[in-house]
C-alpha positions in Angstrom: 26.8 -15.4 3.5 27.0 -15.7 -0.2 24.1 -18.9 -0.1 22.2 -16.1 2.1 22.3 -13.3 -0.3 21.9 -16.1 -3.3 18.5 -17.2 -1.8 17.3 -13.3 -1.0 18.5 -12.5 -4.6 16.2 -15.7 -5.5 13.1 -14.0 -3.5 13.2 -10.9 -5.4 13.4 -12.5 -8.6 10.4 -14.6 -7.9 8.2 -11.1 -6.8 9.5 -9.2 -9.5 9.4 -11.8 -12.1 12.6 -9.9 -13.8 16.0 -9.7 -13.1 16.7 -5.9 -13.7 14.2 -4.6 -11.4 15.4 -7.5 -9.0 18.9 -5.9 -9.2 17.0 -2.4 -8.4 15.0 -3.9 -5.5 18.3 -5.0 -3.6 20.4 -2.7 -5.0 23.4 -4.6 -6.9 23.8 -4.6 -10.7 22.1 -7.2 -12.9 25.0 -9.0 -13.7 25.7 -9.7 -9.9 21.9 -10.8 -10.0 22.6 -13.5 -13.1 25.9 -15.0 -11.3 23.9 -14.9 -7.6 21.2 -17.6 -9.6 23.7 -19.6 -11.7 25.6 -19.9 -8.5 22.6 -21.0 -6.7 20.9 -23.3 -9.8 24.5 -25.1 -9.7 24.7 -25.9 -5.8 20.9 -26.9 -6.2 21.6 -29.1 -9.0 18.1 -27.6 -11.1 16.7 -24.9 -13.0 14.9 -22.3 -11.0 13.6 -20.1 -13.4 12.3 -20.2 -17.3 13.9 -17.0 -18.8 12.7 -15.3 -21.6 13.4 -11.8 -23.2 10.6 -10.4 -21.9 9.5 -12.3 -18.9 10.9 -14.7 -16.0 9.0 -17.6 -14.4 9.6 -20.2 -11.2 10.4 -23.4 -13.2 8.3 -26.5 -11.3 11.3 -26.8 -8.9 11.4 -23.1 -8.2 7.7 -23.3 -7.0 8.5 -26.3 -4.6 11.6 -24.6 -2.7 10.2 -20.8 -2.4 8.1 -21.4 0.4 10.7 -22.9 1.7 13.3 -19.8 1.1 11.0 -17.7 2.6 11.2 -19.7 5.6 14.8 -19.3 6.0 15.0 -15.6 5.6 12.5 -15.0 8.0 14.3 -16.9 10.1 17.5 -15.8 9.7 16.0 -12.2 10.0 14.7 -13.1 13.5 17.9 -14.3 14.7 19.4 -11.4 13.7 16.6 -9.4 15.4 16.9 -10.8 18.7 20.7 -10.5 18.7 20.0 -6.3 18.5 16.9 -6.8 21.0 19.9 -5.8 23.7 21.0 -3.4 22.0 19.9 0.7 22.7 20.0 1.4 19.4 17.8 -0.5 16.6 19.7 -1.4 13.1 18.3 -3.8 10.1 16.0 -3.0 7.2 12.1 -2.6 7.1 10.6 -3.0 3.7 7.1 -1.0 3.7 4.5 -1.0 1.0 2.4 2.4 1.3 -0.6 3.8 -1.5 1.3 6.5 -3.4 -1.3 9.5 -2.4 -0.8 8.7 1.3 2.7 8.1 1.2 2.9 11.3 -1.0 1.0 13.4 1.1 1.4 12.7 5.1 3.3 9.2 5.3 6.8 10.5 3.5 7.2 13.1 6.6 6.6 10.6 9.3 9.0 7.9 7.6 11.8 10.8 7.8 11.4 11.7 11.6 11.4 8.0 12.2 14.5 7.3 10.1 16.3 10.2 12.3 15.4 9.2 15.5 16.2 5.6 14.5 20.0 6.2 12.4 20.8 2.6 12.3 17.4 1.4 10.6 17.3 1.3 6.6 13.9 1.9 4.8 12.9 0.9 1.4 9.3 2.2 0.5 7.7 0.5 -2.0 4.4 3.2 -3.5 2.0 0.6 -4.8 -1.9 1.3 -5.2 -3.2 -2.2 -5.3 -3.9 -5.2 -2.1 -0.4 -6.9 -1.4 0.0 -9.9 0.8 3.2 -8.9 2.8 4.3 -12.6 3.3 4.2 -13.4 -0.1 6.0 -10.4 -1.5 8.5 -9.7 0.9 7.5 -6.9 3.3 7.7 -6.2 7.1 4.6 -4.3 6.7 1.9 -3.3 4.2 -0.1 0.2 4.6 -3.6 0.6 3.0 -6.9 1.4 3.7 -8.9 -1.5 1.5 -10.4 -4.2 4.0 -8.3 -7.0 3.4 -6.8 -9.4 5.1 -4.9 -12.7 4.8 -3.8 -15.8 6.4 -1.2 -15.7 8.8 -1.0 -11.5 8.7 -2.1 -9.4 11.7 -4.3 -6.0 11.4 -2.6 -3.0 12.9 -5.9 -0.1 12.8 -3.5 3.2 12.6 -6.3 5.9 12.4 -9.9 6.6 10.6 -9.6 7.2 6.7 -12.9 9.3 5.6 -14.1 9.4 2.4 -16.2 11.7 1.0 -18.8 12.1 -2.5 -18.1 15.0 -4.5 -18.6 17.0 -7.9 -18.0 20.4 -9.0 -21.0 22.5 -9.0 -20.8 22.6 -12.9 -21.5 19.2 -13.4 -24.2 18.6 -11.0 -25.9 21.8 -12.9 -25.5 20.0 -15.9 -26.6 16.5 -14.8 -28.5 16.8 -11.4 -27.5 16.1 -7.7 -28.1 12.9 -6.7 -30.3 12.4 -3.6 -29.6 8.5 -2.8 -27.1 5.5 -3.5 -29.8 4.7 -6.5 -29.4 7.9 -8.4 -25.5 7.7 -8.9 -26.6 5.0 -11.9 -27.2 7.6 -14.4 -24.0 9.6 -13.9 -20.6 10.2 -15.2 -18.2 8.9 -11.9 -14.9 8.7 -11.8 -13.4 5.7 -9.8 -10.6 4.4 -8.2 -8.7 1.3 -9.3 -8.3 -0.6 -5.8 -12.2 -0.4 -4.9 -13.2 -0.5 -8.5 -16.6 0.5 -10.0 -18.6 -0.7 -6.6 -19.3 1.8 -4.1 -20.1 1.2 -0.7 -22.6 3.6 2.0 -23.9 3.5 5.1 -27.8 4.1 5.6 -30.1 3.3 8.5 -31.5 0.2 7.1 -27.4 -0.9 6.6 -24.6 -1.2 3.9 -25.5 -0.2 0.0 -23.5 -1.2 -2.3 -24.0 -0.1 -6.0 -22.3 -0.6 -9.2 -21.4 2.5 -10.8 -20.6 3.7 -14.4 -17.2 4.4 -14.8 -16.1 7.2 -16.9 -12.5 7.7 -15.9 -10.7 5.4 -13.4 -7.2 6.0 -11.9 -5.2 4.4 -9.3 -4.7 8.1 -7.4 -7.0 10.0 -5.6 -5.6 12.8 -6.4 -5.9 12.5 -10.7 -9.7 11.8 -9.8 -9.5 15.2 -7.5 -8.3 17.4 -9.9 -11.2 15.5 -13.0 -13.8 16.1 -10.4 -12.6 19.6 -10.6 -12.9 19.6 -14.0 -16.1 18.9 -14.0 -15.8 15.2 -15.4 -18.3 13.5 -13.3 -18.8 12.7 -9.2 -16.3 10.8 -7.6 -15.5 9.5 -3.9 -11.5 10.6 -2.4 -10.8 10.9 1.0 -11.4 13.9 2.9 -8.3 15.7 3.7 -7.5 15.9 -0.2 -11.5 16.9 -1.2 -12.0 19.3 2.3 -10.4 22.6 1.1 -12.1 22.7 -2.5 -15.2 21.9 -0.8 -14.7 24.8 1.7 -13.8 26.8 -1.1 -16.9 25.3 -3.5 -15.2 24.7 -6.0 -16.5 20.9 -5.3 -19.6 20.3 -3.5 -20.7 17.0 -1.0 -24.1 15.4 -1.4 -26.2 12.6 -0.1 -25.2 13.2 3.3 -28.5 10.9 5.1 -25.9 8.2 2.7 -21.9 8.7 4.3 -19.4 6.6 2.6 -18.4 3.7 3.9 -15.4 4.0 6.6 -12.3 3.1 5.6 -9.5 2.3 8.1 -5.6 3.4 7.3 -4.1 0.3 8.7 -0.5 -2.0 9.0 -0.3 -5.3 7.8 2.2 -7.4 9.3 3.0 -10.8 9.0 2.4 -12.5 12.6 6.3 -13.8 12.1 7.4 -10.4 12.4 5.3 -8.1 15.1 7.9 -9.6 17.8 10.8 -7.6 15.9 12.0 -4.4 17.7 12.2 -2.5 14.4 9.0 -3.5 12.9 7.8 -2.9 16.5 9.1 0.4 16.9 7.7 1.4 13.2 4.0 0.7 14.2 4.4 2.6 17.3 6.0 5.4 15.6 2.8 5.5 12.7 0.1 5.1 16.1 1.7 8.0 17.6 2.5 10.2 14.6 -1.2 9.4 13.3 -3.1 10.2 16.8 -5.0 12.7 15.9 -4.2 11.9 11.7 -2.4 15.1 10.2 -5.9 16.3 8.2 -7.4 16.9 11.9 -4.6 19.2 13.4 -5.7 22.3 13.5 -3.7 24.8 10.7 -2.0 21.4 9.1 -2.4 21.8 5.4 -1.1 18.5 3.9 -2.2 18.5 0.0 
């Protein structure tokens, strides 16, 4: 067992690329990180990582075997997944990446009621606002609503994600409403990291994609909410955070013959692991608990 936790301490050194916030990631102190990797460097025979003050990197031989690490914990992990298949009650550890608004807002709720109904499953919920390839960084699952996909990684849909264009009525006073996709190239919008300063709508003719002029740019939905607010400039957030400050007009929709693009909230899981109960049971849980999504039950305020 100590090889086994040596070679999953050598996984979250390679994602992390630091031994401190590998230490946090599997929860043992930094030391027990260094003497896991000296302990595994020695039965190896080689150097698996270049350390520096600042930084850590895979040496050449470190590159070769990690594929081949990640082979054995996934199967290790399936062993030990079929041995609980039998078993009434699920146990072992999902590893979820979720986008901080969403996690913040609707997702932190459903996790809990999962955890309770499930007592013998541990969850460590990683917020992070960018793309992540869940076979190369180490999760059972990855949540998002970007259309990505990878090699070797299944689509789960989960539920409809609308977006919606908005601006406080104070700016469009000052610098006009814009009537088509066109028009948003002469104003102030604020954008969101993951999609960047390209903005995609739906017309009759097809998809419209148009670069935009970013004025403020933030990895949260809700930091662009509350500059929209401000008056900053026109920016695109989903609906259930923009709905009750456009039904109160404090913001105001526009262009509506040009609807955003639909998004999709949806689980990526590597194809290695949708036969596990746990992982299994998670995306069941997130289908049922996002059937109808929390922003369309009636009375449910979530922001």
């Amino acid at each position: 067992m100590d090889t086994l936790q040596n070679l999953k301490t050598f996984l979250a050194i390679a994602r992390t690329e630091n031994f401190s916030a590998a230490a946090r990631q599997i929860g043992v102190a930094p030391s027990v990180v260094t003497k896991r990797i000296n302990q595994l460097e020695h039965q190896m025979s080689a150097r698996l990582f270049n350390r520096s003050t600042r930084k850590v990197n895979l040496t050449e031989t470190g590159e070769k075997y990690l594929p081949k690490v990640r082979d054995i914990i996934r199967d290790f992990d399936n062993v030990i997944a079929g041995t609980a298949e039998s078993s009434s009650e699920l146990e072992g550890h999902l590893r979820i990446k979720t986008p901080t608004t969403t996690a913040t807002t609707f997702l932190g709720p459903i996790f809990s009621s999962f955890q309770k109904t499930h007592p013998g499953i541990t969850l460590d919920v990683a917020l992070l606002d960018r793309s992540v390839n869940p076979i190369e960084e180490g999760f059972d699952m990855a949540l998002g609503a970007l259309p990505t996909t990878f090699r070797g990684v299944v689509d789960v849909p989960l539920c409809a994600y609308p977006r919606i264009i908005c601006a406080s009525p104070e700016y469009l006073e000052r610098a006009g409403t814009p009537t088509n996709p066109g028009d948003l190239i002469d104003h102030d919008c604020l954008t969101a990291t993951p999609t960047g300063s390209t903005w995609s709508f739906e017309s009759h003719r097809g998809p419209i994609n148009i670069s935009v002029h970013s004025k403020y740019n933030a990895n949260d939905s809700v930091m662009l909410f509350a500059s929209a607010l401000d008056g900053n400039g026109i920016t695109i957030i989903p609906n259930y955070i923009a709905d009750p400050a456009i039904a109160d007009g404090t913001l105001v929709t526009f262009m509506e013959d040009f609807p955003v693009a639909n998004y999709w909230l949806k689980a990526l899981v590597p194809e290695s692991r949708m036969k596990i109960p746990r992982v299994d049971a998670m995306l069941e849980w997130l289908k049922q608990e996002l059937s109808p999504a929390p922003w369309e039950k009636e009375g449910k305020k979530i922001t």
